[in-house]
PAFI-11591 format. One record per residue (C-alpha): residue in one letter; x, y, z. Coordinates in steps of 0.1 Angstrom, whole numbers, padded with zeros to 4 digits, always signed. Example, Ala and Ser with C-alpha at 12.3 -4.5 7.8 and 13.67 -1.06 7.14 Angstrom:
<sites>
A+0123-0045+0078S+0137-0011+0071
</sites>
This chain:
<sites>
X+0085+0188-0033X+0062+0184-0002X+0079+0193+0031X+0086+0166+0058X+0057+0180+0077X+0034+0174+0046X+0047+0139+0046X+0043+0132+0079X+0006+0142+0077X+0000+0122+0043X+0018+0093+0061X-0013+0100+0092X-0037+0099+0068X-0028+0067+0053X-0020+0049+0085X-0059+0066+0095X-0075+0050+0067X-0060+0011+0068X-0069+0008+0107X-0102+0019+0095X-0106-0004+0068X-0097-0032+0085X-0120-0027+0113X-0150-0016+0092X-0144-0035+0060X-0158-0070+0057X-0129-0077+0033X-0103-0062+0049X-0114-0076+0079X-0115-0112+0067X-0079-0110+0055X-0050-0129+0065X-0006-0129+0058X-0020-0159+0031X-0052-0149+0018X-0032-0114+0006X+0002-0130-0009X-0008-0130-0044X-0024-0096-0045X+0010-0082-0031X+0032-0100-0061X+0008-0090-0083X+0013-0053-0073X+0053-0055-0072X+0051-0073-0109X+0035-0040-0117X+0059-0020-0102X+0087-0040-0120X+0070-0033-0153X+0067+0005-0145X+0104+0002-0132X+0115-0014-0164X+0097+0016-0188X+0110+0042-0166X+0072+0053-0162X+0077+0073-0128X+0039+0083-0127X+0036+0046-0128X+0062+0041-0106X+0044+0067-0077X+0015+0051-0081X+0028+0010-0074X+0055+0022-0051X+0020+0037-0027X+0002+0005-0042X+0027-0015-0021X+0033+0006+0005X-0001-0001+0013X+0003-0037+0016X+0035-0038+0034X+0010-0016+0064X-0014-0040+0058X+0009-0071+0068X+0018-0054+0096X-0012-0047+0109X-0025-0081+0105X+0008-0088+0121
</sites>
């Protein structure tokens, strides 16, 4: 188990790397709440699926995959 420190600094580093994407990024930068609905459902479908198999490497991986987009809304937001 990582410690809430450890966390905390992963959680940094993630936040660090979507306000540089969307300020460097021609695609991230072009994005809107519209233009990124689809790719979202996509990603919880998959995490559905993994739910639905019990697959929690699968389930780590979606769960970040729509972390990511939830920070992404709200930094288009």
């Amino acid at each position: 188990m990582h410690t809430r420190k450890e966390k905390l600094e992963a959680f940094g580093r993630l936040l660090d790397i979507q306000h540089r994407l969307r300020k460097e990024c021609p695609w991230d930068r072009k994005q809107t709440l519209d233009s990124i609905r689809t790719n979202t459902i996509e990603e919880v479908f998959e995490l559905a699926d993994a739910l639905i198999r019990h697959d929690y490497r699968e389930i780590m991986k979606e769960l970040g995959d729509v972390m990511e987009h939830v920070m992404f809304y709200s930094m288009i937001g």
